[in-house]
NULOTI-557554 format. One line per 10 residues: number of its first residue (from 1); their letters; for each residue x, y, z of C-alpha. Coordinates in nm, 3 decimals. Layout:
<koldrens>
NUM) a) X:Y:Z | ... $
</koldrens>
This chain:
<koldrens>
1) xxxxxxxxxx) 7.424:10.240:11.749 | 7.130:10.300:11.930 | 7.118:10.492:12.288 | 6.900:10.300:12.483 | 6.865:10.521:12.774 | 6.958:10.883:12.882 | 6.985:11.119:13.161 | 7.150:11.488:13.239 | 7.536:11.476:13.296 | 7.578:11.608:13.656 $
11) xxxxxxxxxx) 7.744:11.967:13.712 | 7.801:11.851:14.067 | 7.936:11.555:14.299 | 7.646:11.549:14.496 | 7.435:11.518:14.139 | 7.691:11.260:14.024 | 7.645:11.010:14.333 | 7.265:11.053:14.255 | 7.272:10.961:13.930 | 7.471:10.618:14.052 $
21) xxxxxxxxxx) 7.274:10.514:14.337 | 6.950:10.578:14.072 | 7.107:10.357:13.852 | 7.272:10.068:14.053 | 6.970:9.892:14.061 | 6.962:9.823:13.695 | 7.288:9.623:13.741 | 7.237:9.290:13.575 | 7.521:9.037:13.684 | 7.465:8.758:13.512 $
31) xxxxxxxxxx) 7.470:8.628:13.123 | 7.249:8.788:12.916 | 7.415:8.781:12.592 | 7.319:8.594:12.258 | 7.620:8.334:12.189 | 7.812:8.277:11.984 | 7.956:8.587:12.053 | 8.149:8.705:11.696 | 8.247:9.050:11.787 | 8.368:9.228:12.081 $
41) xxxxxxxxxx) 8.467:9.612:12.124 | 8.678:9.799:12.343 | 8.606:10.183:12.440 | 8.950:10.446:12.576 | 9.004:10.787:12.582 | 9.267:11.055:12.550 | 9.259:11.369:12.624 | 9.383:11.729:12.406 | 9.424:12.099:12.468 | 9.520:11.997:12.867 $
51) xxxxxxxxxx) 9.243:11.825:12.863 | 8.984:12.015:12.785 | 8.860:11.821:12.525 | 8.771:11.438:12.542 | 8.858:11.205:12.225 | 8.702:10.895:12.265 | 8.794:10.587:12.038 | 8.542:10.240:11.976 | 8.740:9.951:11.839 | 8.541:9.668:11.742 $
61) xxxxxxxxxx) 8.706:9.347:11.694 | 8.604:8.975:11.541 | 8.602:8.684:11.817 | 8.740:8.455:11.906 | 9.073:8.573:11.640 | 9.025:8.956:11.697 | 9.148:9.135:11.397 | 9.002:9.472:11.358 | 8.666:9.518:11.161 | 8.583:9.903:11.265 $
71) xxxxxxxxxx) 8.705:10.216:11.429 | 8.535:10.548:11.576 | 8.705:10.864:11.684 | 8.497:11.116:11.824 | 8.585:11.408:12.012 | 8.347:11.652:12.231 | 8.466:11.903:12.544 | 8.552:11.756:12.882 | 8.290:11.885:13.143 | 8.368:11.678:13.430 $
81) xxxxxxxxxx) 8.706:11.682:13.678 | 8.917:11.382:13.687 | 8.781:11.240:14.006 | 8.818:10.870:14.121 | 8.511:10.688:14.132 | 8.327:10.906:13.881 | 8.516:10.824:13.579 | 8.220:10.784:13.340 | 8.068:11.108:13.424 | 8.431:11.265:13.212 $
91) xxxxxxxxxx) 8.427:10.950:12.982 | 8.061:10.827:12.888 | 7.924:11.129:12.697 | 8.278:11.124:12.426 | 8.252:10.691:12.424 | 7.865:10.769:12.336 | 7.953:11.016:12.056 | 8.182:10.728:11.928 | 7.976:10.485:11.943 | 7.649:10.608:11.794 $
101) xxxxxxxxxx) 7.918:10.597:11.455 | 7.972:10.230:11.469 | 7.802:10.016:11.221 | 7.945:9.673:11.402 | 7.753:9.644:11.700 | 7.922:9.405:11.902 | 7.816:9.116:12.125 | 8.015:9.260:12.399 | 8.220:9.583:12.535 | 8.563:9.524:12.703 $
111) xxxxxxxxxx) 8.585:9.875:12.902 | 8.873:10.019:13.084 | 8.762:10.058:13.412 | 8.548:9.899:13.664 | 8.223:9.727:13.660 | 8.084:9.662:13.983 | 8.409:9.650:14.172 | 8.314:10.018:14.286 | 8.172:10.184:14.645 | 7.829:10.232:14.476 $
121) xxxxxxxxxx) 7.853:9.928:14.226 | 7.831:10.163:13.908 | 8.202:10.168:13.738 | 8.241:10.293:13.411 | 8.107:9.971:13.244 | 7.818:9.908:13.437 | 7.739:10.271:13.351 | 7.770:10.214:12.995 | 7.619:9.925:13.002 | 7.274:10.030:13.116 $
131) xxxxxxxxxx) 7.293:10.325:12.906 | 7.318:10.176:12.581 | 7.212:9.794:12.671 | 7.513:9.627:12.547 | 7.685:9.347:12.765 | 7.996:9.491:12.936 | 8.309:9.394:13.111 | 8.509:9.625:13.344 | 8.901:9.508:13.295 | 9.076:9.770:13.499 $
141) xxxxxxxxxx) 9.491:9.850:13.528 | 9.453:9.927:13.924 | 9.281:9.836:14.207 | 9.005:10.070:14.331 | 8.812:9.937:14.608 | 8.830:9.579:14.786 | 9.059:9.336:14.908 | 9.215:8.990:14.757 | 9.433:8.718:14.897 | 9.782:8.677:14.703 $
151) xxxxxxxxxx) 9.771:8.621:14.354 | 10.001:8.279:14.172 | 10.234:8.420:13.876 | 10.060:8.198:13.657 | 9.897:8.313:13.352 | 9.476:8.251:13.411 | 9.535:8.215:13.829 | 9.299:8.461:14.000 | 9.156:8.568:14.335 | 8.784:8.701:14.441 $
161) xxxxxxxxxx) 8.798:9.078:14.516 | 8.583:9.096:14.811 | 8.410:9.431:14.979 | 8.223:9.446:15.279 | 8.208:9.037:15.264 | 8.071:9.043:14.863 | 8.276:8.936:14.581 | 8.266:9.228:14.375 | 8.495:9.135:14.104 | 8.824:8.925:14.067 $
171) xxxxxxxxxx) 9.252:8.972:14.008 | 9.317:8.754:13.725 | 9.687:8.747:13.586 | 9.661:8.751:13.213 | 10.071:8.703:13.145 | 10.260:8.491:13.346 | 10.506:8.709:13.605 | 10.311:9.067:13.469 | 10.097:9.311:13.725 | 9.734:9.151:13.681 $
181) xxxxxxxxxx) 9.440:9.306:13.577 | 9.111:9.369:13.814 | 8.788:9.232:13.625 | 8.431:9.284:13.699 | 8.091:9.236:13.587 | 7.973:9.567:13.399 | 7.598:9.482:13.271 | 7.492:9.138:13.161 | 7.812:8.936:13.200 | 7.850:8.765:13.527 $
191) xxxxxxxxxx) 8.193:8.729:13.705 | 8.285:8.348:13.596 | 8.230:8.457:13.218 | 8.405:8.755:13.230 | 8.725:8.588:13.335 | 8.700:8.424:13.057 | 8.647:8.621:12.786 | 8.901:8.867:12.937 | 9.176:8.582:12.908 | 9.052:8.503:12.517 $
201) xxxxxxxxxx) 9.064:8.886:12.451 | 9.474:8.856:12.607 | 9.618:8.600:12.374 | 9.998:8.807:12.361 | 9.949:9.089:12.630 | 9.858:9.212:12.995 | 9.576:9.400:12.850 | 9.296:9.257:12.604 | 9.381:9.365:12.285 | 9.046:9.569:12.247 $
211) xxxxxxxxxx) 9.174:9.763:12.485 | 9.515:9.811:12.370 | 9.425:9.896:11.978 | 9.120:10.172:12.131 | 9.413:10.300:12.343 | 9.702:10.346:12.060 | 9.341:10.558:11.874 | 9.246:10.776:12.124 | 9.623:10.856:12.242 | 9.675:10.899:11.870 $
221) x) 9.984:10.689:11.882 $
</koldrens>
């Protein structure tokens, strides 16, 4: 896989929040993709050696039945903390190392983590997104920033996430009495859309199962 677009990984905060407000404006919110889509990927990591070094796993899976056509390891040193709101600046340089292996590219990237549901607007796949100019969804386990009204128990009910009065993403219960999940627009998927293909990628479980198979890789379990 190509890398479409590159820039120095930040040493500091300050440089970190830089690099996000530079890119925020390359945020593309609605559907750009070529349908039908026929394969989509999910990107996790793991960490060894108390974290010191990042292993980063690709899973690329066929759509709509997602059964597993590919998988990437890769593994390079961390160089960023663990801080929230800057997860791709620990993540993104491993997930690119993985994903320049892939010979599947897929139609679209399930990433866990935010999209635009973030303070700047630049989660982890928005980030990606613009960096290697692949549609992306962010289909995160916990809330980071925003608000929502309460959520039905029903599997597919959701609620807008809202921020400063702006919908930045939504809370969309994938099983039926399970913790939802908080979705987002990364690059080139807008919010309706990503609902959905987040509820087609969670036929059995909370989590989409691109997700879950890139997480049992990179946790090596």
């Amino acid at each position: 896989m190509k890398i479409y677009q590159a820039h120095n990984w930040p040493a500091t905060l300050e440089e970190a929040i830089a690099i996000q407000e530079q890119l925020r404006s390359q945020v593309i919110t609605e559907d750009k993709f070529k349908e039908p889509v026929q394969c989509v990927a999910g990107v996790d990591m793991g960490f060894e050696a108390d974290g010191t070094i990042s292993r980063a796993a690709v899973a690329v899976l066929s759509f709509p039945d997602l059964q597993v056509i590919e998988t990437t390891l890769a593994y390079r040193p961390t160089t960023f903390p663990y801080i929230p709101g800057f997860l791709s600046f620990r993540e993104i340089p491993a997930v690119l190392d993985a994903l320049e292996k892939i010979k599947t590219i897929p139609d679209i990237i399930l990433c866990d983590g935010q999209g635009i549901a973030h303070p700047r607007r630049l989660g982890i796949a928005s980030h990606l997104g613009i960096l290697i100019d692949i549609p992306t969804i962010g289909v995160a386990k916990s809330l980071l920033i925003g608000k929502h009204q309460e959520l039905p128990e029903t599997r597919g009910s959701w609620q807008p996430l809202i921020d400063r009065s702006e919908t930045i993403g939504a809370v969309l219960r994938t099983r039926t009495k399970v913790k939802p999940v908080y979705v987002s627009s990364g690059y080139k998927v807008s919010l309706p859309t990503a609902i959905d293909y987040v509820l087609r990628c969670t036929p059995k479980y909370r989590l989409p199962e691109t997700t879950r198979i890139a997480d049992k890789l990179a946790s090596a379990r």
